[in-house]
C-alpha positions as CSV (number, residue, x, y, z in Angstrom):
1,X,0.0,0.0,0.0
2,X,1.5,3.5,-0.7
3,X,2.2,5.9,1.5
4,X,-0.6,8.3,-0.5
5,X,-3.0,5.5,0.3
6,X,-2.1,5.2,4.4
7,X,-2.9,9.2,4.6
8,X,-6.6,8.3,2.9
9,X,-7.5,5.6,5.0
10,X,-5.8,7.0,8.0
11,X,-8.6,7.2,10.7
12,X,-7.4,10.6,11.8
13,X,-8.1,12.0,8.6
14,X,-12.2,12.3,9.0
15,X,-11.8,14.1,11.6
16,X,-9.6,16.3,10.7
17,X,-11.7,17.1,7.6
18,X,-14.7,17.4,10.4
19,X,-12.6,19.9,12.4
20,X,-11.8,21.5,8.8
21,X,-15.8,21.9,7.9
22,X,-16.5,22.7,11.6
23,X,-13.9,26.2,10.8
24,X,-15.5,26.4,7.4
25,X,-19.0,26.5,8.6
26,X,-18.1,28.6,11.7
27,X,-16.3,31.5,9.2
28,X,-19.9,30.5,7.2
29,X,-21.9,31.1,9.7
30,X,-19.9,34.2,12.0
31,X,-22.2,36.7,11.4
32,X,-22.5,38.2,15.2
33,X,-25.5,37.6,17.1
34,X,-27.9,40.5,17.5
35,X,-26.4,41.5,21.1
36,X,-22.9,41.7,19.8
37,X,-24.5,43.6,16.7
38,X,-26.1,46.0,18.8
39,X,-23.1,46.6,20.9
40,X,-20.7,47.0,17.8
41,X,-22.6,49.4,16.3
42,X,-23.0,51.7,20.0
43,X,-19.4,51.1,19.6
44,X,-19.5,52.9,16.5
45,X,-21.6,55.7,17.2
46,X,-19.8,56.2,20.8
47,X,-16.5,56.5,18.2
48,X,-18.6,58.9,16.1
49,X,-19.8,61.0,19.0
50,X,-16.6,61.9,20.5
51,X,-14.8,62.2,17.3
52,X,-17.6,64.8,15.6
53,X,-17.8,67.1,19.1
54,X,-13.4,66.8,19.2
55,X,-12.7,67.3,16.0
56,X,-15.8,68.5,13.8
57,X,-17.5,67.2,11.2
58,X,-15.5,68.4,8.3
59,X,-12.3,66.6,10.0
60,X,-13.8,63.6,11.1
61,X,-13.3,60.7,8.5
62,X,-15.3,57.3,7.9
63,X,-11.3,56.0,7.9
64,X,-10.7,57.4,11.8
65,X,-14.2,56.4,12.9
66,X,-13.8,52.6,11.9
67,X,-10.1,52.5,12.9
68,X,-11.0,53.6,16.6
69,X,-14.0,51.4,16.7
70,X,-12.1,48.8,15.7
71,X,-14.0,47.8,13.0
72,X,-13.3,47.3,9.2
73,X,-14.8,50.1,6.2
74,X,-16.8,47.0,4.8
75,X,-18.3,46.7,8.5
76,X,-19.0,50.7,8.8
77,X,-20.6,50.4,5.0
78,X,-22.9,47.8,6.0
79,X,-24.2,50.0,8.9
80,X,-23.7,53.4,7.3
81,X,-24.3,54.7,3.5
82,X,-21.7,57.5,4.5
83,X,-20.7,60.4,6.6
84,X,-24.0,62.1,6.6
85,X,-26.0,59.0,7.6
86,X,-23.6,58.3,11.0
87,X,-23.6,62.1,11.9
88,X,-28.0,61.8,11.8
89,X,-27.6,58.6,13.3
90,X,-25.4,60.6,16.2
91,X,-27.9,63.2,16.2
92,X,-30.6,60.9,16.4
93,X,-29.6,59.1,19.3
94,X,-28.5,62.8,21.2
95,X,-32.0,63.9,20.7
96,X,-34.5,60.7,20.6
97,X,-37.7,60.5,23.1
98,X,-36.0,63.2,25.1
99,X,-36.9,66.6,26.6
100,X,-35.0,69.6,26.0
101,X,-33.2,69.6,29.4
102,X,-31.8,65.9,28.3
103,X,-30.9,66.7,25.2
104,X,-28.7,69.6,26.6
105,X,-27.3,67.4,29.2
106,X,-26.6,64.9,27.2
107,X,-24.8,67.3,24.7
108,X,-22.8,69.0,27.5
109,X,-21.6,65.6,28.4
110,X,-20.5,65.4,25.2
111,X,-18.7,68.5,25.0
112,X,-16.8,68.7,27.9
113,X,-15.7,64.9,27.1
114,X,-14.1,66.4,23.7
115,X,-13.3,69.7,25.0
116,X,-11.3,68.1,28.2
117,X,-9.3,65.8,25.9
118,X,-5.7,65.7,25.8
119,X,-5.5,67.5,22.7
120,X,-8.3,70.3,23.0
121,X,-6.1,70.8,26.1
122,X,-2.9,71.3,24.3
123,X,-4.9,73.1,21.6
124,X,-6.3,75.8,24.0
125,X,-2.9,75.9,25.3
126,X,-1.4,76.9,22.4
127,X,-4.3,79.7,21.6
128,X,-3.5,80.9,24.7
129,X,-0.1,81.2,24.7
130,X,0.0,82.0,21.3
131,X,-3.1,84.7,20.8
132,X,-0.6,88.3,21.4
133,X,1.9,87.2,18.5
134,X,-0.9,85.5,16.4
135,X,-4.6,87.6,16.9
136,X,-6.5,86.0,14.4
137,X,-5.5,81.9,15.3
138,X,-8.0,81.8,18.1
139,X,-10.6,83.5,15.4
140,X,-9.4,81.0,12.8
141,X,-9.6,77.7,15.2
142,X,-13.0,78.6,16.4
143,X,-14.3,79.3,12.4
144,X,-12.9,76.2,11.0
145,X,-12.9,73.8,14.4
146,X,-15.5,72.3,15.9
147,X,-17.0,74.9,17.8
148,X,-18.8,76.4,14.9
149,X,-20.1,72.8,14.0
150,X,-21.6,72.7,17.6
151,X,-22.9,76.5,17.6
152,X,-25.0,75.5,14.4
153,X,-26.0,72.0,16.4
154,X,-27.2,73.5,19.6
155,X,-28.4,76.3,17.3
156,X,-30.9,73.9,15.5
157,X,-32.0,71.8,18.4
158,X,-33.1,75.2,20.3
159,X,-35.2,76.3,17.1
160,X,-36.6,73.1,16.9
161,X,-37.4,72.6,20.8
162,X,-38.4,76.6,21.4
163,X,-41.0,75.6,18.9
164,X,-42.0,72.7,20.1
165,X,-42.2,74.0,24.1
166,X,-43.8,76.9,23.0
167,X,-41.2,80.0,23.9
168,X,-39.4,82.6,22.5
169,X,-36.2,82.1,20.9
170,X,-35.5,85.3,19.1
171,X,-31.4,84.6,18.5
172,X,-30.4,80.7,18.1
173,X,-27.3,81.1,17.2
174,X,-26.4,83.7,20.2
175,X,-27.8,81.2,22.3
176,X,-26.1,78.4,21.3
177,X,-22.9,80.2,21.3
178,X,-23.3,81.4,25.3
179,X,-24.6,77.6,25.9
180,X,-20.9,76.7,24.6
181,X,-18.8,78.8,26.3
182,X,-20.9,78.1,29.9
183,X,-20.1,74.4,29.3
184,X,-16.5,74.5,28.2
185,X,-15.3,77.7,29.7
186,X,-14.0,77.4,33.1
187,X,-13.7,73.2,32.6
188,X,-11.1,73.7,30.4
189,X,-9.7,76.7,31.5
190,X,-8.8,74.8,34.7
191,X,-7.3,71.9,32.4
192,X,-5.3,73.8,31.1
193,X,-3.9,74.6,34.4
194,X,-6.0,77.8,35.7
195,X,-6.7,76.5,38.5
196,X,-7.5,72.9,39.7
197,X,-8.7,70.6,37.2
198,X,-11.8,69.2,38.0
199,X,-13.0,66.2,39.5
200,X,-14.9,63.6,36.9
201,X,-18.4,64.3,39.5
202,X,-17.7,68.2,39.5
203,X,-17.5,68.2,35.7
204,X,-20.8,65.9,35.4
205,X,-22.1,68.2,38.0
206,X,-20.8,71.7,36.1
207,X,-22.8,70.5,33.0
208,X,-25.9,69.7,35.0
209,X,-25.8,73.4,36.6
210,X,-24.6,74.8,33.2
211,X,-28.2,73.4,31.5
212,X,-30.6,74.5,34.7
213,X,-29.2,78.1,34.1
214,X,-29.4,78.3,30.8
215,X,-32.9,77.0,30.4
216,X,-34.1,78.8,33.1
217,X,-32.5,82.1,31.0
218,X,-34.1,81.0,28.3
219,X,-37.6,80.4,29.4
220,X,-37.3,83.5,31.8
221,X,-37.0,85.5,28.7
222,X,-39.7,84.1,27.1
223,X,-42.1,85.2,29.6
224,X,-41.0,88.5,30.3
225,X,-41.8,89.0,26.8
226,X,-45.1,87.5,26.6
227,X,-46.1,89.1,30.0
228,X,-44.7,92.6,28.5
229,X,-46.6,91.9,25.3
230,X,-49.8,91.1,27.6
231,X,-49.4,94.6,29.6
232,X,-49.3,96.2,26.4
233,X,-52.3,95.0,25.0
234,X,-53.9,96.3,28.1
């Protein structure tokens, strides 16, 4: 019997080919299983999140989204047409089957997560340090960064709420801008070593504060002016 012969008729060799069509059918069948789906593609938009509110839309790629989530284009593609279908999907999840006081919390969260970063740190740094010999960098950064992708985000969630909750919004975007700078002001100010940095429960505390003030502004305007509007018709 040759040697070619002994391999075939070795009994090893069915199970081997089992163990063989066992991996085959496993690579087949390795789609995940609806929990690891579901957790892959929070992955994903946590990745999204943090990366749109750091860095802005305009300089937040597909390419650094799946390589942080840890995830392959092909896998982003199957979840996500392109860019503008993740950033709704972010904004979606921000804003879904929420009042207006969690949707603000939940976006200061997300700013002061981005805006307490190592690098918005070094980056406000540099502004800093930088702003007498260089005026219009701080002006440039905040025009092309992700602040002014924010402003317009808060900007159009107030517009959209103020209608909704029935008061008067008469300047979005200054609102959104003051919402801003409350949130990230002193936070990263004292990151950036102005004092002591804070604490992970004062900043969730700061951004809790941050929202009660402002909506309280807010609404408090609203009703002055309808009140005043009311006196007048009198």
């Amino acid at each position: 019997m040759t040697r070619s012969k002994r391999r075939r008729q070795s009994p090893h060799r069915p199970e081997k080919k089992r163990s063989h069509a066992a991996a085959a059918a496993a690579r087949r069948g390795g789609r995940p299983s609806h929990a690891h789906a579901e957790k892959l593609g929070e992955r994903i938009l946590d990745v999204a999140t943090e990366l749109f509110f750091a860095h802005g839309y305009g300089a937040t790629s597909i390419e650094a989204v799946a390589r942080r989530a840890g995830v392959s284009k092909r896998t982003f593609y199957h979840r996500y047409a392109d860019k503008p279908a993740l950033f709704s999907a972010v904004i979606h999840r921000v804003i879904e089957g929420a009042s207006l006081r969690e949707i603000l919390e939940r976006l200061a969260g997300l700013i002061l997560r981005a805006a307490l970063s190592p690098q918005a740190v070094a980056l406000h740094r540099l502004i800093v340090g930088e702003s007498g010999r260089f005026p219009k960098l701080a002006a440039a950064v905040s025009r092309e960064g992700a602040s002014e992708n924010a402003i317009r985000l808060i900007g159009a969630v107030l517009e959209r709420e103020a209608a909704r909750e029935g008061f008067a919004l008469d300047n979005s975007r200054f609102s959104a801008e003051q919402f801003l700078y409350m949130v990230i002001a002193v936070p990263q100010r004292r990151a950036a070593g102005l004092g002591a940095p804070m604490t992970a429960a004062e900043v969730d505390a700061w951004g809790r504060n941050v929202v009660a003030l402002f909506l309280d502004g807010c609404r408090g305007a609203g009703r002055s002016r309808k009140a005043n509007t009311g006196d007048a018709a009198l």
